[in-house]
C-alpha positions as CSV (number, residue, x, y, z in Angstrom):
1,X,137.7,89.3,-8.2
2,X,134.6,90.8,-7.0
3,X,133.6,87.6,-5.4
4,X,137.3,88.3,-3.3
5,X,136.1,91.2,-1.8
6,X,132.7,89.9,-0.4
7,X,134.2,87.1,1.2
8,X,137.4,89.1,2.5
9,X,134.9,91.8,4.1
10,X,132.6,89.3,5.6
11,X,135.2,87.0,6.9
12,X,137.0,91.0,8.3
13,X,133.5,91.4,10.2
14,X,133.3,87.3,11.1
15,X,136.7,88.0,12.8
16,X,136.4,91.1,14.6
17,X,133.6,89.3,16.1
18,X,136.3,87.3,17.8
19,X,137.8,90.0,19.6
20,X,134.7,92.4,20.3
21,X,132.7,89.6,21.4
22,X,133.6,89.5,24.8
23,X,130.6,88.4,27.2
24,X,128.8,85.2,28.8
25,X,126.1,83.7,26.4
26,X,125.1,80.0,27.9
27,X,127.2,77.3,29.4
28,X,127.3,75.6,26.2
29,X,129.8,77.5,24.5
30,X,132.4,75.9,27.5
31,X,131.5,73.3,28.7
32,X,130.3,71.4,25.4
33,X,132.9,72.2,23.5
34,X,136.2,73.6,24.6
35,X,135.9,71.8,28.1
36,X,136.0,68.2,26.2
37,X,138.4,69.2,23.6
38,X,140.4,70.3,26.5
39,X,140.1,66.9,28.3
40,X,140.6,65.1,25.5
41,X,143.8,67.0,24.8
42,X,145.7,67.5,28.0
43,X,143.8,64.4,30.0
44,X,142.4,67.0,32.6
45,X,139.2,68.6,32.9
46,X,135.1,68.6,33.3
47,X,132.9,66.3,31.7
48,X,129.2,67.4,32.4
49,X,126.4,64.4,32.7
50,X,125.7,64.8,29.2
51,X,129.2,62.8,28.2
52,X,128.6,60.7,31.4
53,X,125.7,59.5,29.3
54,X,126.3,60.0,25.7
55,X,124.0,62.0,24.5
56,X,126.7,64.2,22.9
57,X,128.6,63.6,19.6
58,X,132.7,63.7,19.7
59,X,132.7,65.2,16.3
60,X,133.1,69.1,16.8
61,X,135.0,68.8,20.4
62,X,137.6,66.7,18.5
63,X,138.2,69.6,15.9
64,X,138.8,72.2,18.8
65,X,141.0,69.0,20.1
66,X,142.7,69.1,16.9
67,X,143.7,72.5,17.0
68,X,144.8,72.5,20.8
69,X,147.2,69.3,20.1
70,X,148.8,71.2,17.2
71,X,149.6,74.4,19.9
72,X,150.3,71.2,22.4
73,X,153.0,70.0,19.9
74,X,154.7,73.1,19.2
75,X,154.3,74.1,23.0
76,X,152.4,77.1,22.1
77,X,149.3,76.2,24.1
78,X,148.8,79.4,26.1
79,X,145.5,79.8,27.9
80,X,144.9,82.7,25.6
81,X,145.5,80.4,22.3
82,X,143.3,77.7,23.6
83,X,140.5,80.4,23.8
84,X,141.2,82.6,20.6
85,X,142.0,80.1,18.4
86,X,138.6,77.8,18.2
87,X,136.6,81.0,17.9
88,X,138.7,82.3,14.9
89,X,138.3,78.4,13.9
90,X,134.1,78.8,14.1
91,X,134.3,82.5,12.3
92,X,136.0,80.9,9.6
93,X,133.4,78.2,9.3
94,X,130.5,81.0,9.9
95,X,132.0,84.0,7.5
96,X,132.6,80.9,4.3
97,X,128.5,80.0,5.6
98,X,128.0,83.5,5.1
99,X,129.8,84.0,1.6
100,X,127.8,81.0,0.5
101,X,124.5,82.9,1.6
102,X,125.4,85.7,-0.5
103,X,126.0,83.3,-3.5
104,X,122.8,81.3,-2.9
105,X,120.5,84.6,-2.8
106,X,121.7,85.5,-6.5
107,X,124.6,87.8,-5.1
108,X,122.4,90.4,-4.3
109,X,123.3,93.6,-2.4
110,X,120.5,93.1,0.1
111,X,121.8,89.6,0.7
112,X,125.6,91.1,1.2
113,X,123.9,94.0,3.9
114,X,121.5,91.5,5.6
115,X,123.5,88.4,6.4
116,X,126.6,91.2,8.1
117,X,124.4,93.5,10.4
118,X,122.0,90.9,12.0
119,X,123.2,91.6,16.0
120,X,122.4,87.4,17.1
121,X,124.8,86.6,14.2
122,X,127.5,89.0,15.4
123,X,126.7,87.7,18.5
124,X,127.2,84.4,18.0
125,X,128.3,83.3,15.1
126,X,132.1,83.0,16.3
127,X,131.1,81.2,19.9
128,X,131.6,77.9,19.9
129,X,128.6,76.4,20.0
130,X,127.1,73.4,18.5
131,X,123.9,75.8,17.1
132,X,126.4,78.1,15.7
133,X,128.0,75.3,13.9
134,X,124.4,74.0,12.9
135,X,123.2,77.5,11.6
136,X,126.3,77.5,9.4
137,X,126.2,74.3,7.9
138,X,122.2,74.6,7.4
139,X,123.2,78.1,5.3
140,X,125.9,75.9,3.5
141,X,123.6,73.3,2.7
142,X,120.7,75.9,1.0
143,X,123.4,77.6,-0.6
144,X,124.2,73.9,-2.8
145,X,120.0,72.7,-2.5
146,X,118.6,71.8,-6.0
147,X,116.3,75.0,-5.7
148,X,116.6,75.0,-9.7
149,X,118.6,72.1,-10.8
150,X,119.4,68.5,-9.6
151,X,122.3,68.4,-7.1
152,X,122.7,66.5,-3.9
153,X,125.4,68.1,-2.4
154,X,123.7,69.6,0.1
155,X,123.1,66.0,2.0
156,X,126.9,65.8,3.2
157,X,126.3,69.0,5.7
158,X,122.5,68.8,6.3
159,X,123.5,65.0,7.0
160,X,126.4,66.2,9.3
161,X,123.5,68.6,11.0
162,X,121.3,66.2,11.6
163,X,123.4,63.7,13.1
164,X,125.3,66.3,15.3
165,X,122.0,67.8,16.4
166,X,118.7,65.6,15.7
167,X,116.6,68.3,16.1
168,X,117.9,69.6,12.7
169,X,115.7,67.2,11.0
170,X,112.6,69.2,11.6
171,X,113.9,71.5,9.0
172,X,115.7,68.9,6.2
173,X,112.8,66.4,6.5
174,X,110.4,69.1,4.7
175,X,112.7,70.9,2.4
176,X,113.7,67.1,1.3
177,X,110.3,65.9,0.7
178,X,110.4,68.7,-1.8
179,X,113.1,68.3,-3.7
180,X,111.9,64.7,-4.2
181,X,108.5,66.4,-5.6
182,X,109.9,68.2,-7.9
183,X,112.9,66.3,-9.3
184,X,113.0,64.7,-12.6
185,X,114.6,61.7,-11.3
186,X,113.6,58.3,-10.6
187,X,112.4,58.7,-6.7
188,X,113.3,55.6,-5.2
189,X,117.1,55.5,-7.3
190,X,117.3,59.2,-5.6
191,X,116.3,58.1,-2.2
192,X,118.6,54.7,-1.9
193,X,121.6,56.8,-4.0
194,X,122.0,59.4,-2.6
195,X,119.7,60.0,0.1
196,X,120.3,56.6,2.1
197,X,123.8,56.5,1.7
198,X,124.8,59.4,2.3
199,X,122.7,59.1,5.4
200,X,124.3,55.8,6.3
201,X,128.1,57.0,6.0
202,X,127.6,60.1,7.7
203,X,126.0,58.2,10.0
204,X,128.5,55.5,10.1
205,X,131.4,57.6,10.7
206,X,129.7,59.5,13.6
207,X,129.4,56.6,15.1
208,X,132.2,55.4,15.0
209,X,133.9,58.3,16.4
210,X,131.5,58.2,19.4
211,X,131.7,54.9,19.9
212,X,135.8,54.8,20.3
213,X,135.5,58.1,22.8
214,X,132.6,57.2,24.7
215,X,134.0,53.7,24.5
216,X,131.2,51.7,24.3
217,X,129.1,51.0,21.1
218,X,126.9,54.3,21.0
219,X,124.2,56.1,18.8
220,X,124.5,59.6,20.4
221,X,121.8,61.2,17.9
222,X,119.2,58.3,19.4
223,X,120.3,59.3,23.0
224,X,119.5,63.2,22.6
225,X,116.4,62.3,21.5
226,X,115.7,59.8,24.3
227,X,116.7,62.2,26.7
228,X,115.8,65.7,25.6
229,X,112.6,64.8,23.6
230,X,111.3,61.6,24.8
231,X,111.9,62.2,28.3
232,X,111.9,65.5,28.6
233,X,114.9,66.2,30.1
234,X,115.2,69.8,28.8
235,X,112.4,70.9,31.2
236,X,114.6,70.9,34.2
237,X,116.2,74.1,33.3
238,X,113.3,75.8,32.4
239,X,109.8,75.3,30.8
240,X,108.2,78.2,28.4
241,X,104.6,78.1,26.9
242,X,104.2,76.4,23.7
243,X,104.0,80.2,21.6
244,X,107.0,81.0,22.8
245,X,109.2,80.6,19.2
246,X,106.2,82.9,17.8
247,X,105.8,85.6,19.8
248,X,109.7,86.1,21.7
249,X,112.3,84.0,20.1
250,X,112.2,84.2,16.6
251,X,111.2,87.9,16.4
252,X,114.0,88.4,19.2
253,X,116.9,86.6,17.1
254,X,115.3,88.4,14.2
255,X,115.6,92.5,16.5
256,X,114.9,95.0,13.9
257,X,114.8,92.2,11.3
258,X,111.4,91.3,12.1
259,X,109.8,94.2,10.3
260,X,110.7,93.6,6.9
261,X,110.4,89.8,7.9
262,X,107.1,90.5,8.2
263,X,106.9,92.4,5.3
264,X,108.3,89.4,3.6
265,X,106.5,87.2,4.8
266,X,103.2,89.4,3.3
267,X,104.9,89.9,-0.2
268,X,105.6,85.8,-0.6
269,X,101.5,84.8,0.6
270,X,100.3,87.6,-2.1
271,X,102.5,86.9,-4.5
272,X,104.0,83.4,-4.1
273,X,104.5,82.7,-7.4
274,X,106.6,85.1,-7.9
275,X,108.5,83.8,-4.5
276,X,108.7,80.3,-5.0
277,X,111.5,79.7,-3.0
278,X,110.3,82.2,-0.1
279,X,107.4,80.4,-0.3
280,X,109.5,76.8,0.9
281,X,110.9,78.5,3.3
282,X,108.4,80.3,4.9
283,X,106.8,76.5,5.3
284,X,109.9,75.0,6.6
285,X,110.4,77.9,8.9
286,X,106.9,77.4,10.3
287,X,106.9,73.6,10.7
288,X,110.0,73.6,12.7
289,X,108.5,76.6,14.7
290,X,105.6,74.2,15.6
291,X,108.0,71.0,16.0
292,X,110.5,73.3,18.3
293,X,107.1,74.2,20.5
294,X,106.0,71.2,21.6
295,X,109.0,70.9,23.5
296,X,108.8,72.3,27.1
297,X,112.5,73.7,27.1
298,X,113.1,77.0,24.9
299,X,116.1,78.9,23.7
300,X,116.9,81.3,21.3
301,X,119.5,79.4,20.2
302,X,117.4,77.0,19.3
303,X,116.2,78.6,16.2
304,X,119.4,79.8,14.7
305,X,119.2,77.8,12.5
306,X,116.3,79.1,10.9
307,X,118.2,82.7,10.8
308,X,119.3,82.1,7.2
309,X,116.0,81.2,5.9
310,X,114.3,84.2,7.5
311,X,117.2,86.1,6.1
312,X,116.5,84.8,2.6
313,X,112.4,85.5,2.7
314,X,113.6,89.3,3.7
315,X,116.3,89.6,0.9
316,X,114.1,88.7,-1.6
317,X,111.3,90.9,-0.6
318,X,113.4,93.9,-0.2
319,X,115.4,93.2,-3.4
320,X,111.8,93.1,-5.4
321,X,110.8,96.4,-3.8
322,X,113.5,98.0,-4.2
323,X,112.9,98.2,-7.7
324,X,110.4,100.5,-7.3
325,X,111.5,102.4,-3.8
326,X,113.1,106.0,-3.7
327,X,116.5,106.1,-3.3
328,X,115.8,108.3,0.1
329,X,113.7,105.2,1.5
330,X,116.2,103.1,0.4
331,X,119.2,104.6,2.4
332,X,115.9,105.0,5.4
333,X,115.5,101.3,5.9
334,X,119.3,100.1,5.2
335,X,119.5,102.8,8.1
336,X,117.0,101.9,10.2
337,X,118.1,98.0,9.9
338,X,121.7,99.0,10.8
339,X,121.3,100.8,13.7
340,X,118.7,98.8,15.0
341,X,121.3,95.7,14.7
342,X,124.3,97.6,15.7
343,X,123.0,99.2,19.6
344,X,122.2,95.6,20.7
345,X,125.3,93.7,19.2
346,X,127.3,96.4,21.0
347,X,125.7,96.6,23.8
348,X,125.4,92.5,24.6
349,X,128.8,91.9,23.1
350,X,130.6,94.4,25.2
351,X,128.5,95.2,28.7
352,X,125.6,92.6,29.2
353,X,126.9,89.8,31.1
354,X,131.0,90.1,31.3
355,X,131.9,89.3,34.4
356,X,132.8,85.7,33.6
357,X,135.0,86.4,30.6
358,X,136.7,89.0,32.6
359,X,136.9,86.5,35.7
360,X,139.1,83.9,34.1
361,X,142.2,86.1,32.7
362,X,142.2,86.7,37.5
363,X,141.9,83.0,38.0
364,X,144.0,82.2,35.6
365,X,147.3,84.4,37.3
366,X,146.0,82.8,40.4
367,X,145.9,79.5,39.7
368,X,149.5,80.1,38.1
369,X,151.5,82.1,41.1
370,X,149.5,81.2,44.0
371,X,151.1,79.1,46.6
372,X,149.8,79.1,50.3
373,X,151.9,78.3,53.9
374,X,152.3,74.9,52.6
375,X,153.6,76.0,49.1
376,X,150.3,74.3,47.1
377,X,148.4,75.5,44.7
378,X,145.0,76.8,44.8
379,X,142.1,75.4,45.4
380,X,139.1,77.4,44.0
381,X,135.3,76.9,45.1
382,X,132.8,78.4,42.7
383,X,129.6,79.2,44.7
384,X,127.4,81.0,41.6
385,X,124.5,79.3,39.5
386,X,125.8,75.9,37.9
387,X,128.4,76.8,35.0
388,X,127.8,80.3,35.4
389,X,131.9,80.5,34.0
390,X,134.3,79.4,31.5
391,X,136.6,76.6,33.6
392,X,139.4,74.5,32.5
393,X,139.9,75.5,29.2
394,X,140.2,79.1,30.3
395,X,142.9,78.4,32.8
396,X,144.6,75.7,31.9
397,X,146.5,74.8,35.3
398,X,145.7,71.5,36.8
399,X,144.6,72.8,40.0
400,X,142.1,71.7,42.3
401,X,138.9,73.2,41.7
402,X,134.9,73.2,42.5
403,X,131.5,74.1,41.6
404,X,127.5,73.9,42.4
405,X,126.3,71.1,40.0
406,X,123.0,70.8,38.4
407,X,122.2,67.4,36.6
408,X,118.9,66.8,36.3
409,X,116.8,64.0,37.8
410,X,118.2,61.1,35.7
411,X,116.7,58.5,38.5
412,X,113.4,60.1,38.7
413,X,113.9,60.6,42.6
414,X,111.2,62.1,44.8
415,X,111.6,65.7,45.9
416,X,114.3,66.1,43.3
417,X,116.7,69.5,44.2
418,X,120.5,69.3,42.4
419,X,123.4,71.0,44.2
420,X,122.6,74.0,43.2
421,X,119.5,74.6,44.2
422,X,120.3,73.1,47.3
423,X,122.9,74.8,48.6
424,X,121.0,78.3,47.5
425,X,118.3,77.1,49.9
426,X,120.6,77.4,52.9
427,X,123.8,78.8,51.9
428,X,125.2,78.3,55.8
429,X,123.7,74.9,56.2
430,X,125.3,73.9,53.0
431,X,128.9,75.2,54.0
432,X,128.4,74.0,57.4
433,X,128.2,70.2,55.6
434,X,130.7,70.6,52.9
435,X,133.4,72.7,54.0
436,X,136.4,72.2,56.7
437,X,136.8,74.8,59.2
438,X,140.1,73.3,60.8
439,X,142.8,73.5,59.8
440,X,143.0,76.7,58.7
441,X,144.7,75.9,55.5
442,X,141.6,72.9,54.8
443,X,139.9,76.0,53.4
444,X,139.6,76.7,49.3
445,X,142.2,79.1,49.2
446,X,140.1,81.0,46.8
447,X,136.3,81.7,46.5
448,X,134.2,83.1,43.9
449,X,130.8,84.1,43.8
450,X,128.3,86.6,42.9
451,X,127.5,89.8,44.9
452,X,124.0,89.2,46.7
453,X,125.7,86.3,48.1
454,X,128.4,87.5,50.3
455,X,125.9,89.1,52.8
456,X,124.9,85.6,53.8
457,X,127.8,83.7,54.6
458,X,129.6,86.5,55.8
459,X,130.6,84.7,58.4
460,X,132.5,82.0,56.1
461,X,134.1,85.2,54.9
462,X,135.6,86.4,57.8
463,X,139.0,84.0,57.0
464,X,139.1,85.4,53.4
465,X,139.5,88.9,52.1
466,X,138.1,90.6,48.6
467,X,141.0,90.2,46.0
468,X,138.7,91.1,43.2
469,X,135.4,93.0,42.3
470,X,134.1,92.3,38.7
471,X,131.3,94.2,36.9
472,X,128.9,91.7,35.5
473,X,125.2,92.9,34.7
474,X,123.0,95.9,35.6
475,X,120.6,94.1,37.9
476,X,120.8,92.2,40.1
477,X,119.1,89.1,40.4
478,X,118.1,85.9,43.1
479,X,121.0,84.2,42.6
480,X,123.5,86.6,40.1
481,X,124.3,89.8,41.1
482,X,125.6,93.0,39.4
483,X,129.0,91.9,40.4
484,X,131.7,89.2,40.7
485,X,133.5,88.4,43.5
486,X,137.0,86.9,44.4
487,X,137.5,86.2,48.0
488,X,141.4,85.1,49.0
489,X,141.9,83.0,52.1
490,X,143.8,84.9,54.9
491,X,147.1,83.1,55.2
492,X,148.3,82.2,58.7
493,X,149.3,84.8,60.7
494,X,147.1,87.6,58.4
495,X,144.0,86.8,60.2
496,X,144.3,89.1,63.4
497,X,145.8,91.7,61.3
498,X,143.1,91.9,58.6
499,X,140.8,91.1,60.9
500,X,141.1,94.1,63.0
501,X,140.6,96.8,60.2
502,X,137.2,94.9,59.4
503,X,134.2,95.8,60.5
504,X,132.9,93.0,63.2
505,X,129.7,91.1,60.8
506,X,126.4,90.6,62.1
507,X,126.1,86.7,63.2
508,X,122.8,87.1,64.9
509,X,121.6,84.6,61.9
510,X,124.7,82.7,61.8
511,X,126.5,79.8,63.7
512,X,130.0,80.9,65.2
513,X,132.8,79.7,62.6
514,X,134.0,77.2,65.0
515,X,131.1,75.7,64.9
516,X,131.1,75.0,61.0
517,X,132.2,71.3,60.8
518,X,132.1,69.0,58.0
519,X,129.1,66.5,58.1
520,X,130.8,64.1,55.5
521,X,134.4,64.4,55.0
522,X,134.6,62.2,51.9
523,X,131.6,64.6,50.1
524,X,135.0,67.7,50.3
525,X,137.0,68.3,47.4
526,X,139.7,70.7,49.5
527,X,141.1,68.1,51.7
């Protein structure tokens, strides 16, 4: 009954997540997931270059897919259901991860404490994205590994890791070599039993999923790799020196954590036999850390993954010392661990970075009432950083709409720049080639953008007037700014009216509007 209670107060903290978790992380949460499943469901949507050229497995989209046909079916697909529901979907998935921590670590009270406070769990464990998906099955899998018996279970979802992200291998190729060190088994009946075919029909199934929704015979594990590893595709958005796991992203997913990390880390190389399994880990952790490096393109998502087994080294550290600790240092630390978990958590689940989430609920009534002179929808031009917001799968309305893109320089092109980049070059030359002027109602009816941006083209801006202002971030940056912006085109016969309580904008740097004609009409969206 006991065992009740954990896992009904963990999967309580795994849901509230759902709901207080209400900021922008990366694109990947979107655009990965619930955009595909979204397309795959209701045959409209966004399919970024990555499922252009496979590189991306079907298998967790088609979940989310799952669940949206089911709402589809009993015509309970709201736009709010098609966001809440895969999010309570992942922190079921991560809160039964977590239960199965708590159970793998001997049931410990540490282990109960550490694996609910951590603030990048809370922050992430009920996104979905594919590294939150990966971090959970990696916990599920060391929860079932042989640490002091003979099961194989854990193959079916380090398997299921490894084919769904490749990288995952950097941590099961290690902690399988040992287990085939110390088993008591025959080696090579292990490895071609269970090892191989487990492999081969995890593999097998993957495959076959991809290859009916990519349509063409596909390997998509052997694509990231090409792609992201082999030719360093990953370096396009963003290079980061080769200590960069070491000394910022694994003591940053870690916060507070990384004290008695360390701490744990010190105990297990003094003492490792009495930490055998620390001592694994702590091996495993630091191979990956130097696979991950040699890769130009860092995140700290990349090392979720490894969140359970720094979580583990720490639990049994402080579960050893406690033994021995005052109960007034003991209530210090738990203390000192919460709060330094709980003040970022809050603070990035709540403020950093909302503008986006809270964009989409305004788009959303827009692109479901609007109607301009000619009674159409709208038409809704995103001028921000590539993917810089939820899209479909946040609106779900079928209407016309448009962003910067950003795919990297497949063809290996001279003087590379992507949309993006080139239209924040020369925001006015950009407009002046991509956007109609005349008529009038050739214009997006709605524009959205970031702050610092609106000074530039506020020319373009004198047909539209501010509909909404949308707190985002602190500081402002190059291209994002402490606010979002809506602009609403100024219907026909608002323009002089409007106009007139405006205050004339400087154009000394600027073309006259009339001037802005379309270089290539077949290049517009808004016709």
């Amino acid at each position: 009954m006991r065992l009740l209670y954990v896992f009904l107060l963990i999967l309580a903290v795994r849901l509230a997540s759902v709901f207080v978790v209400q900021t922008y992380y990366v694109p990947d949460e979107y655009w990965q997931s619930l955009e595909v499943a979204h397309k795959l469901t209701f045959g409209y949507g966004y399919l970024t270059w990555e499922w252009v050229q496979g590189i991306r497995s079907y298998v967790y989209p088609l979940l989310i897919a799952g669940v949206y046909k089911i709402l589809a079916l009993l015509q309970l697909d709201s736009a709010h259901l098609l966001v809440v529901l895969p999010r309570i979907l992942q922190a079921l998935l991560s809160a039964y991860s977590d239960y199965r921590f708590f159970v793998w670590t001997g049931k410990r009270k540490w282990a109960l404490f550490l694996i609910l406070v951590p603030w990048f769990w809370f922050y992430t464990g009920s996104r979905t994205l594919a590294n939150t998906l990966e971090a959970s099955l990696t916990t599920i899998a060391l929860s079932y590994f042989p640490w002091h018996g003979e099961s194989t279970a854990y193959l079916w979802p380090a398997a299921i890791c490894c084919f769904l992200r490749p990288t995952a291998a950097v941590i099961w190729i290690p902690l399988s070599l040992y287990h085939l060190r110390k088993s008591r088994q025959n080696v090579l009946e292990l490895i071609l039993k269970r090892f191989v075919l487990i492999g081969l029909l995890v593999a097998g199934l993957g495959i076959a999923i991809d290859t009916y929704w990519h349509g063409q015979l596909i390997v998509t594990p052997y694509e990231f790799l090409k792609y992201n590893v082999f030719n360093n595709i990953g370096s396009f958005y963003g290079s980061h020196p080769w200590h960069w796991y070491f000394s910022v992203g694994l003591p940053t997913v870690l916060g507070i954590n990384t004290l008695p990390f360390i701490f744990g880390v010190m105990e297990t190389v003094r003492k490792s036999e009495k930490y055998p399994v620390s001592k694994q880990l702590l091996i495993t952790i630091f191979l990956t850390l130097v696979v991950l490096s040699a890769v130009e393109h860092k995140e700290f998502r990349f090392v979720s993954s490894l969140l359970p087994l720094c979580l583990y080294v720490i639990t049994d550290a402080l579960s050893r010392w406690s033994a021995r600790a005052s109960s007034t240092m003991l209530w210090t630390t738990a203390l000192v661990i919460l709060v330094g978990n709980v003040l970022p958590a809050w603070y990035l689940s709540t403020v950093h970075q909302k503008g986006p989430i809270e964009l989409m609920p305004k788009l959303r009534e827009i692109a479901q009432d609007y109607r301009d002179e000619r009674e159409h929808q709208a038409n809704i031009l995103f001028l921000m950083p590539c993917h810089s917001t939820p899209y479909y799968s946040h609106i779900h309305q079928n209407v016309t709409m448009r962003f910067l893109t950003c795919e990297p320089n497949l063809e290996k092109k001279e003087q590379y720049k992507d949309e993006a980049d080139r239209f924040f070059e020369d925001p006015v030359h950009w407009i002046n080639s991509h956007i109609p002027v005349h008529p009038l109602t050739a214009l997006p009816t709605h524009v959205v953008m970031f702050d610092p941006l609106a000074e530039n083209i506020s020319v373009f801006l004198r047909n539209y007037r501010l509909l909404h202002r949308i707190e985002h971030a602190e500081h402002r940056q190059s291209r994002t700014g402490r606010s979002i912006l809506v602009y609403q085109r100024l219907k026909k016969g608002e323009e002089n009216a409007f106009n007139q309580e405006q205050k004339e904008p400087d154009v000394h740097d600027h073309p006259p509007l009339e001037d802005l004609v379309m270089a290539n009409e077949n290049e517009n969206l808004f016709n």
